[in-house]
C-alpha positions in Angstrom: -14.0 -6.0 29.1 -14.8 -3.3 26.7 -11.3 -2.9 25.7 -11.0 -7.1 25.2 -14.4 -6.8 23.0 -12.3 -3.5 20.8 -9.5 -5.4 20.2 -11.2 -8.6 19.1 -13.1 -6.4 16.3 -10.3 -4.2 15.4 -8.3 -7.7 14.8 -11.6 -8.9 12.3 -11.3 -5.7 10.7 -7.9 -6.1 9.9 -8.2 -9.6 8.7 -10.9 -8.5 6.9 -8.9 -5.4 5.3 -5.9 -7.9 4.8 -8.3 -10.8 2.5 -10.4 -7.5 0.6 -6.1 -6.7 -0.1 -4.6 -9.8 -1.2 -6.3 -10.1 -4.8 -3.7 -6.9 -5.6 -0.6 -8.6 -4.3 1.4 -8.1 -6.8 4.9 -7.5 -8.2 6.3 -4.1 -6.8 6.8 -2.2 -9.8 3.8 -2.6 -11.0 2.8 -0.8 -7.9 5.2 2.0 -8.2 3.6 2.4 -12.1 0.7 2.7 -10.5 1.3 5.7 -7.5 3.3 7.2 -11.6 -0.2 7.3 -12.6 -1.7 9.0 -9.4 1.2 11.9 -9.3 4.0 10.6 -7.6 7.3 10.5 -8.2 10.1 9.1 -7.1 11.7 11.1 -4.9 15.0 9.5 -3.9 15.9 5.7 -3.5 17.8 4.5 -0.7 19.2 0.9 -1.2 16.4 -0.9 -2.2 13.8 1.1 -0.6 11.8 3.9 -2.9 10.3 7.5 -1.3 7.9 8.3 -3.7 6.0 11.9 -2.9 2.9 13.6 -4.4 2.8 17.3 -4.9 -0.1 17.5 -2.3 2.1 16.2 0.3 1.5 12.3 0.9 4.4 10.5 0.7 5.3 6.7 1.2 7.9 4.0 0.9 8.1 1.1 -1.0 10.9 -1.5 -0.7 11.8 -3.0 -3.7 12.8 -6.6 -2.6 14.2 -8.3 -6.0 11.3 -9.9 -7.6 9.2 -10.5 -4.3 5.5 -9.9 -4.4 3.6 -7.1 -2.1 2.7 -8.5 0.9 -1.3 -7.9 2.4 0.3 -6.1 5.3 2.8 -3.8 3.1 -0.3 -3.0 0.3 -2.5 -1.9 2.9 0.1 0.5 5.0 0.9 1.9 1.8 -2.5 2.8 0.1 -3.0 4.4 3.8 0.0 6.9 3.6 -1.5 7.8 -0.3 -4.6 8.0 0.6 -6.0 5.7 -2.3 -9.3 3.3 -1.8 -8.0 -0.4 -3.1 -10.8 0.7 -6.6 -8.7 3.4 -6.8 -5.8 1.2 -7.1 -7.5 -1.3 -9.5 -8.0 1.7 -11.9 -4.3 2.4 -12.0 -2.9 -0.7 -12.4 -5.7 -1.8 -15.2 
């Protein structure tokens, strides 16, 4: 049961997370522009996928899809692996 009532809230979370999320979705330079501005750089580029890496350490990938928009699920998994709060985010790309 508890494990039943931990999944249903961990679901709402997510949905949650995902709806906070979506007013970013953008384009996915913009969002590379934007990890620029933190300190990252673009390490190496691998078809259409971009490893960007901070001189702390953090590192992420971003796949740049020709003119597709960031998905909810992609913006969130990224701004994990930086370690950014989505305010954080806002600042960057403003």
């Amino acid at each position: 049961m508890k494990a039943i009532l931990s999944n249903l809230i961990l679901s709402a979370f997510k949905g949650l997370l995902y709806r906070r999320v979506e007013i970013l979705s953008g384009h996915r330079k913009s969002l590379i522009t934007a990890l620029k501005r933190a300190g990252f750089l673009v390490q190496r580029v691998k078809g259409s996928h971009h490893f960007l890496r901070h001189p702390d350490g953090r590192t992420t990938v971003v796949p740049m899809d020709s003119g597709a928009s960031i998905g909810p699920s992609l913006l969130v998994k990224v701004l994990r692996d930086v370690d950014l709060t989505r305010n954080e985010l806002e600042e960057l790309l403003a």
